[in-house]
Backbone as CSV, one residue per row, in Angstrom:
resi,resn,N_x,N_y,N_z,CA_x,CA_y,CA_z,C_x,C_y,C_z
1,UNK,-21.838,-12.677,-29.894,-21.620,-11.310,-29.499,-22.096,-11.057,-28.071
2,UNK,-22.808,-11.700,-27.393,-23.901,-11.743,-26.457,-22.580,-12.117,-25.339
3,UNK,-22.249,-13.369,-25.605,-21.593,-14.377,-24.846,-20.014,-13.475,-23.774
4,UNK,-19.502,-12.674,-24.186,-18.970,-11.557,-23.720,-19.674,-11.042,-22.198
5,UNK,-20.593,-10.857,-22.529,-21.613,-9.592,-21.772,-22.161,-10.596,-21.033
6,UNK,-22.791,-11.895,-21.142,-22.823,-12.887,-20.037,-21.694,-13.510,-19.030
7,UNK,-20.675,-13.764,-19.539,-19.245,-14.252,-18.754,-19.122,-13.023,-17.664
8,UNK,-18.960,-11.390,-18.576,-18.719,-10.431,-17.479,-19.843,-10.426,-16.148
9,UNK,-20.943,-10.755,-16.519,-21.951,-10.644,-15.597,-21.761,-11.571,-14.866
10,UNK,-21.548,-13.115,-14.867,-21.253,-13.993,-14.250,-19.792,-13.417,-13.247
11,UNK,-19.423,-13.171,-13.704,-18.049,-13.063,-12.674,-18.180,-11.631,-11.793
12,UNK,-19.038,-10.383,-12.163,-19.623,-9.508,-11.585,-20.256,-10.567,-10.292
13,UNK,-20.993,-11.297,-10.612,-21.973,-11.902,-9.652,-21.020,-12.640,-8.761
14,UNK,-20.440,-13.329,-8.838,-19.810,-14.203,-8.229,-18.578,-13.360,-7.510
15,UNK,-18.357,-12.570,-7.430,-17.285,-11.627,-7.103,-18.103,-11.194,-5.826
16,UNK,-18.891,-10.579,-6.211,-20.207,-9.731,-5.102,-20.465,-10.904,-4.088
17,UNK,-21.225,-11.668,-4.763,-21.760,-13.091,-3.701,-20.498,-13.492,-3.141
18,UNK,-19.339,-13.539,-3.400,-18.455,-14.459,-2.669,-17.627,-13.562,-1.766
19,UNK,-17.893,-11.962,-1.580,-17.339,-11.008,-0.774,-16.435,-10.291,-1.420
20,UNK,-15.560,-10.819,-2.502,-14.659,-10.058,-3.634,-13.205,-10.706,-2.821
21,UNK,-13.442,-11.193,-2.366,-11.504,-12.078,-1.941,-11.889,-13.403,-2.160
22,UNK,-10.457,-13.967,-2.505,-10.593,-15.044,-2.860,-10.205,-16.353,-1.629
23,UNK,-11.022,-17.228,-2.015,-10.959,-18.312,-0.442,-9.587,-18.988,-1.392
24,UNK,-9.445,-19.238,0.064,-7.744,-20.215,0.339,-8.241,-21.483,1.068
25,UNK,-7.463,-22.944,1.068,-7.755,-23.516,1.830,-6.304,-23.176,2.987
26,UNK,-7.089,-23.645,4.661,-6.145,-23.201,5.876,-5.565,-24.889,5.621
27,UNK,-4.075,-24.826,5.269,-3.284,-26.440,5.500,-2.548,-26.700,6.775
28,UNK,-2.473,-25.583,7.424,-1.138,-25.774,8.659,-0.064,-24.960,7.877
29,UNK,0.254,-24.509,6.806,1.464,-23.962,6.597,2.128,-23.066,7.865
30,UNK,3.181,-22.892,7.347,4.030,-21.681,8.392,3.292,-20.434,8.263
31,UNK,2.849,-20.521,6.722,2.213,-18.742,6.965,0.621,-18.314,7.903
32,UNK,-0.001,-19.849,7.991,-1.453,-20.278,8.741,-0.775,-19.882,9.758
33,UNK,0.305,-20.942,10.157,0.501,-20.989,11.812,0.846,-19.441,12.530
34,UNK,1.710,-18.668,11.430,1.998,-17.396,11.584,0.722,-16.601,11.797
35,UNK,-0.349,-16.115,11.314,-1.772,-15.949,10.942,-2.347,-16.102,12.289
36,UNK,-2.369,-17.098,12.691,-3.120,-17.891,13.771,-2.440,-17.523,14.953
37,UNK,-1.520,-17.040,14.687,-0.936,-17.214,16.257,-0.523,-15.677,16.839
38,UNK,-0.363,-14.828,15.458,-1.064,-13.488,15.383,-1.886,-12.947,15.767
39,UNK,-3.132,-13.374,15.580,-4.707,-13.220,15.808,-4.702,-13.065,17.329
40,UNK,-3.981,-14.787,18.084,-3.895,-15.130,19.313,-3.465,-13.651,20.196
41,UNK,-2.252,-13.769,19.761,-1.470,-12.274,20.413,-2.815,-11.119,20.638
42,UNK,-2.505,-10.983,19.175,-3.583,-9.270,19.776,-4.669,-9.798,19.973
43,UNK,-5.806,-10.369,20.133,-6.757,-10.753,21.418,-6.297,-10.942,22.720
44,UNK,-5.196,-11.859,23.079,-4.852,-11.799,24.305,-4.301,-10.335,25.064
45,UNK,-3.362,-9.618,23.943,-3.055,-8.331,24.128,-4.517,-6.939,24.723
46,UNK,-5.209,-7.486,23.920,-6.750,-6.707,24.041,-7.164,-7.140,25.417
47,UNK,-7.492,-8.234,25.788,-8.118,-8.731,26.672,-7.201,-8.441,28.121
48,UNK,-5.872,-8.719,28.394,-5.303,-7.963,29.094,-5.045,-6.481,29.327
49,UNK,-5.694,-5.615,28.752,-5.799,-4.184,28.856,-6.941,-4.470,29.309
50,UNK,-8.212,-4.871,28.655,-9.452,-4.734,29.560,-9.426,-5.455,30.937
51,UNK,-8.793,-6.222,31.090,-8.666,-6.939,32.650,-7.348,-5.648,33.683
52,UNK,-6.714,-5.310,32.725,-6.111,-4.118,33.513,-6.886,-2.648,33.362
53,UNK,-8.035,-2.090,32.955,-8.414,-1.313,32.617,-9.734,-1.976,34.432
54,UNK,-10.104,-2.619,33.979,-11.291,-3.106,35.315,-10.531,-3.206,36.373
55,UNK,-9.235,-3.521,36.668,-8.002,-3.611,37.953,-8.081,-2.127,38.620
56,UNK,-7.819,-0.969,37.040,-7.706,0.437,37.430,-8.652,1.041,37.710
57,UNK,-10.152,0.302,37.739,-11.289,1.163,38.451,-11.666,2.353,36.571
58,UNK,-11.503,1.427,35.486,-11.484,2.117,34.560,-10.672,3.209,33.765
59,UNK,-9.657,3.526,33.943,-8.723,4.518,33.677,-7.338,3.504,33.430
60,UNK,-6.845,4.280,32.525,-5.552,3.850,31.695,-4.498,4.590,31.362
61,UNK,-3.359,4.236,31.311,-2.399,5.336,30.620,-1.739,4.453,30.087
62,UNK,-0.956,4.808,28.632,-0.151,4.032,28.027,0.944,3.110,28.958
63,UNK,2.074,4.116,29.711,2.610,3.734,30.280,2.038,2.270,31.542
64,UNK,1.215,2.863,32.311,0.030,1.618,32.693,0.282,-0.133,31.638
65,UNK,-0.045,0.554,30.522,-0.381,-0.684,29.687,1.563,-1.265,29.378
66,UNK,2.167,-0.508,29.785,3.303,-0.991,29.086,3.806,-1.588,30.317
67,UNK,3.736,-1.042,31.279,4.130,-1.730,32.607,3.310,-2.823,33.281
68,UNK,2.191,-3.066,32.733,1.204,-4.272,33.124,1.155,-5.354,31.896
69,UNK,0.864,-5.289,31.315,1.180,-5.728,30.220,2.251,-6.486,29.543
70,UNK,2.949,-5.125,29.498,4.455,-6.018,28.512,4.474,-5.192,27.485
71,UNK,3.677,-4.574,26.851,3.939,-4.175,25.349,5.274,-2.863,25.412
72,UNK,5.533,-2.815,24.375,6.159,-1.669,24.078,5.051,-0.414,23.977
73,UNK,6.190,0.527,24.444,5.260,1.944,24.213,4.620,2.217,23.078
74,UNK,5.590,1.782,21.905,4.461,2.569,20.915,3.013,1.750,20.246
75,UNK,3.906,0.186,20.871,2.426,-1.336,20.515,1.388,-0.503,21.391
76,UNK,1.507,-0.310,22.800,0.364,-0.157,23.454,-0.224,1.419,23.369
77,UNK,0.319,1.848,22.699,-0.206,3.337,22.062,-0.871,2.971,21.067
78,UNK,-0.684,2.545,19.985,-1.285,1.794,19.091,-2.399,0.858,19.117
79,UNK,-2.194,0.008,20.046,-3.675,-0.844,20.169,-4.780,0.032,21.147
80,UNK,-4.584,0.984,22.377,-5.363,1.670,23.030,-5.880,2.588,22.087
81,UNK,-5.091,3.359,20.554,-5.949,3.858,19.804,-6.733,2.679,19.152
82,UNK,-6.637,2.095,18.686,-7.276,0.949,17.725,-8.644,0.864,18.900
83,UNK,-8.692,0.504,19.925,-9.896,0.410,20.479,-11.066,1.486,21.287
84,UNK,-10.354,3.192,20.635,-10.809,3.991,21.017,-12.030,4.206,20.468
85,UNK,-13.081,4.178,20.920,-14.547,4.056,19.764,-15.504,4.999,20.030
86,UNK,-14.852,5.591,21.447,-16.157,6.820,22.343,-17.484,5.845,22.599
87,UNK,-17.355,4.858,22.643,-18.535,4.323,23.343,-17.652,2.993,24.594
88,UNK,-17.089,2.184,24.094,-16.391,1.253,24.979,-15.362,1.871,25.637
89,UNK,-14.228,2.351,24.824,-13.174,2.980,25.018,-13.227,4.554,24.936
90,UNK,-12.880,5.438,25.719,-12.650,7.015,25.108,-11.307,7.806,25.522
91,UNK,-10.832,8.771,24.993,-9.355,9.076,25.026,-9.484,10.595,25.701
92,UNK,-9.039,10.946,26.437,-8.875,12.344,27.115,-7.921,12.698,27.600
93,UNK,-7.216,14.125,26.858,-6.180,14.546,26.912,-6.222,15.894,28.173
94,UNK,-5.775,15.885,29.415,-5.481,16.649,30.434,-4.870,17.651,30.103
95,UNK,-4.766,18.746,30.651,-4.577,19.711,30.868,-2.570,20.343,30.337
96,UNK,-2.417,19.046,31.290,-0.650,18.992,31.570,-0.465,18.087,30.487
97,UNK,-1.568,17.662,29.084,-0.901,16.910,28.312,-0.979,15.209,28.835
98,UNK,-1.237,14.764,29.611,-1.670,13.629,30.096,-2.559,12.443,29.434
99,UNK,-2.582,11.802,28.549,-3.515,11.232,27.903,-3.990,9.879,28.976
100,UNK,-5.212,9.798,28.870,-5.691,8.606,29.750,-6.882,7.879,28.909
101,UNK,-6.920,6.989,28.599,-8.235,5.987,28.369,-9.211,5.472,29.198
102,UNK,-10.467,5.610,29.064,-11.404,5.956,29.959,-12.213,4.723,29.482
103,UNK,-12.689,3.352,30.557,-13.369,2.656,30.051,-15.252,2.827,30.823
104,UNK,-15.432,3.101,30.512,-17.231,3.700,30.934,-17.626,2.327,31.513
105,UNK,-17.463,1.462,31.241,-18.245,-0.046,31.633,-17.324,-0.464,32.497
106,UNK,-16.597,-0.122,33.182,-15.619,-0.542,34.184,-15.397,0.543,35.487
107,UNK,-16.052,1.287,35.326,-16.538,2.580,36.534,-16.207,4.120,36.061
108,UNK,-15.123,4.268,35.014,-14.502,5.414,34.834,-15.864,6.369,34.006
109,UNK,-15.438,7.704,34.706,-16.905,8.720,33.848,-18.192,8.497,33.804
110,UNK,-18.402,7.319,34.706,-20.123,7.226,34.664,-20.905,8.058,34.902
């Protein structure tokens, strides 16, 4: 009767300890290489906004990112929110509607 109520606890535990997803091994498949080369993109994507964000003396505009960059308008709308955090990144909307990204560690708003 017991033996129930131990198994559940065991797999409670092991669920918790192991993060609650289950490990895969990485083989090279197409869906790894896909995965991997994903990852690649948006870091490199990231890292070229901050190297164009330090170019602009800190200040950004979507358009900026789409014309330096490469991305499409709505990718680089999308990743400039994704890294909006009000401490690295911050977003300020002008007057005339103007949105600009403001990087503080690169001169902008100090």
């Amino acid at each position: 009767m017991l033996l129930p109520f131990l198994f559940a606890g065991a797999v409670v535990y092991l669920v918790v300890r192991t993060g609650g997803t289950p490990r895969r091994k990485i083989d090279g498949s197409p869906a790894d290489r896909n995965a991997t080369k994903e990852i690649e993109e948006e870091s490199s994507a990231e890292r070229k906004i901050y190297l164009l964000a330090r170019k602009n003396g800190g200040s950004l505009t979507v358009s900026e990112v789409v014309a330096d960059v490469g991305l499409p308008a709505t990718e680089a709308e999308r990743r400039l929110q994704e890294m909006t955090d009000e401490m690295r990144v911050r977003m300020e909307v002008s007057d005339d509607g103007v949105v600009t990204y403001h990087f503080p560690e690169f001169g902008a708003h100090r």
